[in-house]
SEDREN-295026 format. One record per residue (C-alpha): x, y, z; residue number from 1. Coordinates in Angstrom, 2 decimals, padded with zeros to 5 digits. Layout:
# SEDREN-295026
X  Y  Z  NUM
...
***
This chain:
# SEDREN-295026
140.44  019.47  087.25  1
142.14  016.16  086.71  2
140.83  013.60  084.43  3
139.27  010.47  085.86  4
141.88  007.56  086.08  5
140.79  005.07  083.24  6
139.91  001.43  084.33  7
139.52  -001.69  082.68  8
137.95  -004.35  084.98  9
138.13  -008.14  083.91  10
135.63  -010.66  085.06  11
134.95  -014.61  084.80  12
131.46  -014.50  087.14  13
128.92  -012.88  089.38  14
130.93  -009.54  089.35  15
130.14  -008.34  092.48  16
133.55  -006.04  092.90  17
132.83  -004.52  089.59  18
129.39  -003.44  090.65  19
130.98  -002.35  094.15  20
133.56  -000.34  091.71  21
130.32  000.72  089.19  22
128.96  001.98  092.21  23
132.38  003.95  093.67  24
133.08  005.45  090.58  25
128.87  007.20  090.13  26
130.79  009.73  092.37  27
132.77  012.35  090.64  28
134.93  012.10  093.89  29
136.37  008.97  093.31  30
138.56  009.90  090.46  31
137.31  007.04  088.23  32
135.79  005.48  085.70  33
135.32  002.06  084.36  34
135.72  002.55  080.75  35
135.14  -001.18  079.76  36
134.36  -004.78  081.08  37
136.19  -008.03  079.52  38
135.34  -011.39  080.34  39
136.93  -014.38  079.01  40
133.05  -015.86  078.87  41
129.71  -015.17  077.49  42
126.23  -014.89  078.80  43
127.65  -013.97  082.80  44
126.31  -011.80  085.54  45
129.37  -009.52  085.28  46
128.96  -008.17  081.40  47
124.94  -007.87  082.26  48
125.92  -005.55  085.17  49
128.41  -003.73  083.17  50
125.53  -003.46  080.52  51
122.83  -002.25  082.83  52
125.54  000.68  083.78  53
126.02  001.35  079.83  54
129.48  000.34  080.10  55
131.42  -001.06  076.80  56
132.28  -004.70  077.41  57
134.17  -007.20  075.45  58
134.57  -011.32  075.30  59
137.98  -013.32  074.52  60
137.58  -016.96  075.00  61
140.26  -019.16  075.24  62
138.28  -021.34  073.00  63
138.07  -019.27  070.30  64
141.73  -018.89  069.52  65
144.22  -021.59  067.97  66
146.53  -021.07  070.55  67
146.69  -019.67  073.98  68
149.71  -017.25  072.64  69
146.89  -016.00  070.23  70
144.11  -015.39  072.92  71
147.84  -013.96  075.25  72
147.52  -011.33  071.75  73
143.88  -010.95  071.68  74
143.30  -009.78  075.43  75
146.38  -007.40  074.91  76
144.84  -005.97  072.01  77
141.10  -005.53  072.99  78
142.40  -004.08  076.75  79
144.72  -001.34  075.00  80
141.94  000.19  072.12  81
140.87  001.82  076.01  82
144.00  002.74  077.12  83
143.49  002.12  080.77  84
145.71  003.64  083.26  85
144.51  000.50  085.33  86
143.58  -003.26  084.76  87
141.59  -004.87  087.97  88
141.10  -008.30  087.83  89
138.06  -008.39  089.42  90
137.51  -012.88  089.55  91
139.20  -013.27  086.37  92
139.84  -016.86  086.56  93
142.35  -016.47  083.59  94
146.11  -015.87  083.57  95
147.03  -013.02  082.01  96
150.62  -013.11  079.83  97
153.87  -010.90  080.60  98
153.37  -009.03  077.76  99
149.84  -007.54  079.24  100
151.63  -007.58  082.60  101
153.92  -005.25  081.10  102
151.86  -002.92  079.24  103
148.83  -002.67  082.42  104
149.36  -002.14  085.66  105
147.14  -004.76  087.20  106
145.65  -005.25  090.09  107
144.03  -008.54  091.82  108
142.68  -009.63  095.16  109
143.18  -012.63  097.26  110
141.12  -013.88  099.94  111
143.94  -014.74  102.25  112
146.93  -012.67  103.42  113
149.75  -013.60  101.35  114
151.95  -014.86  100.89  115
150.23  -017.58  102.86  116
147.55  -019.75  101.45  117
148.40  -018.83  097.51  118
145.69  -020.81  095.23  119
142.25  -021.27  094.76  120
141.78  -022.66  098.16  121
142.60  -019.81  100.55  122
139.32  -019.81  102.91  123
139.74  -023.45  103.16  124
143.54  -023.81  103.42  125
143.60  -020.94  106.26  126
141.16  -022.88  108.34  127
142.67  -026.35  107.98  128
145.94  -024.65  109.10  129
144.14  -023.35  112.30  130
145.12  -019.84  111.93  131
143.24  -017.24  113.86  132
143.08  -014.72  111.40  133
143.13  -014.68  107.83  134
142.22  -011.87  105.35  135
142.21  -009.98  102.05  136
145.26  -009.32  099.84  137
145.10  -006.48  096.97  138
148.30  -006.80  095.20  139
150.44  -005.84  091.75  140
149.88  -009.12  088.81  141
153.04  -010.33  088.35  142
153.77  -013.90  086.25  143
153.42  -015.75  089.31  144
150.42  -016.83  091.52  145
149.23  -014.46  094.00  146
152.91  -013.95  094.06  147
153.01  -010.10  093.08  148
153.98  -006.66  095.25  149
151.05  -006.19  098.28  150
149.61  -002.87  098.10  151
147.02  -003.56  100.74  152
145.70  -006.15  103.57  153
142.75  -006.28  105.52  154
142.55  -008.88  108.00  155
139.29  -011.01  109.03  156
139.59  -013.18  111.94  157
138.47  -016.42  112.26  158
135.91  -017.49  114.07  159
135.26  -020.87  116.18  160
131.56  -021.83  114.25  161
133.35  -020.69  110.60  162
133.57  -023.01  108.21  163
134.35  -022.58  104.84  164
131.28  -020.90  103.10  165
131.09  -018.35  106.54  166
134.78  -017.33  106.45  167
134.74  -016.80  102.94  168
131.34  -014.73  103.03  169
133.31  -012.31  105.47  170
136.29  -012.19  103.48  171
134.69  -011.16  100.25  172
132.53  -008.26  102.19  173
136.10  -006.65  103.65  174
138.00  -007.50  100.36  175
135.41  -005.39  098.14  176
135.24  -002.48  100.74  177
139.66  -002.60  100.55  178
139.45  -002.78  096.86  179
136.85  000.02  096.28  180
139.28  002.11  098.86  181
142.61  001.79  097.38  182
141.83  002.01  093.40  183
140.11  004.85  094.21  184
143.35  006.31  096.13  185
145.60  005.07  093.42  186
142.99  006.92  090.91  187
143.21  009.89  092.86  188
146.86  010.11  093.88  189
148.76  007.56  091.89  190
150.82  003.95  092.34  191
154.58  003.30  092.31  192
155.93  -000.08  092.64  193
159.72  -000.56  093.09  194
160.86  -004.01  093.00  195
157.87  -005.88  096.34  196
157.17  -001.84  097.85  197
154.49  -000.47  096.31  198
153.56  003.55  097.35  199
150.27  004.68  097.09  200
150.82  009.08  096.01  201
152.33  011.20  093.95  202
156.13  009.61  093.12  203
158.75  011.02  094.98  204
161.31  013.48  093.33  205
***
């Protein structure tokens, strides 16, 4: 029997798609397991959940470190004493540096369906534009801003009473069930990203 794919999962907050993850990976079905939490904070929701689940966690703050290139180090460091076959970003309001980008394959969400409405504004930007649906993105960290490779899209449609808090409620609910889905396919069956396609399976011969 294979091995369960090896996650890291980073978080800044709440963590509510690590403990929808937490929960995935309590079946041996999945194909995963969450072999540590980082957070670039103390004293949050997501390390106590990771805690309750009696899973290793770590803290890097910017703060702590002369330089940003030193924290860049620290986080690359910390991350690769687990040897993850997987980073998710899971609200990680941090950057991460092309160095990690290059030694994790990470993956992030964004509450919009990129490439439109990149930022921290998506729920709000996609109703000020008037669209009539908007969505979830899961896609590859590259060195841009919800800029990398799609590997998945879920779309939520907007509805005439939203407003900002309502439309983003919905789009959190089908982003978490899209990113529980796909890391657990990529777990089970593997990731290749050429150049933007990105194949979910076993790589072609």
């Amino acid at each position: 029997m294979n091995q369960p794919a090896r996650l890291v999962v980073l978080v800044s907050g709440a963590g509510t798609n690590l403990q929808a993850l937490v929960d995935a990976c309590a079946d041996p079905a999945y194909g995963a397991r969450i072999v540590a939490v980082g957070a670039d904070r103390d004293g949050i929701e997501g390390l106590a959940r990771a805690e309750r689940a009696g899973i290793p966690t770590f803290v890097r703050q910017v703060s702590d470190f002369e330089t940003r290139e030193g924290w860049d180090a620290a986080i690359t460091t910390v991350v690769e004493r687990f040897e993850p076959d997987l980073v998710v970003s899971a609200g990680f309001m941090k950057l991460l540096s092309g160095d990690f980008l290059e030694r994790f394959l990470t993956l992030n969400t964004h509450p919009a369906l990129c490439p439109a409405f990149p930022g921290m504004h998506g729920p709000r930007d996609a109703l000020e534009h008037g669209v009539k649906v908007t969505g979830a993105t899961l896609f590859v960290v590259d060195a841009g801003v919800d800029t990398g490779p799609i590997v998945a899209q879920v779309p939520v449609p907007v509805e005439e009473d939203d407003d900002v808090d309502s439309l983003h409620e919905r789009i959190k609910i089908a982003e978490r069930a899209m990113l529980v889905e796909q890391v657990g396919r990529i777990a089970r069956d593997g990731i290749t990203v050429e150049g933007r396609r990105v194949r979910i399976g076993p790589a072609s011969r």
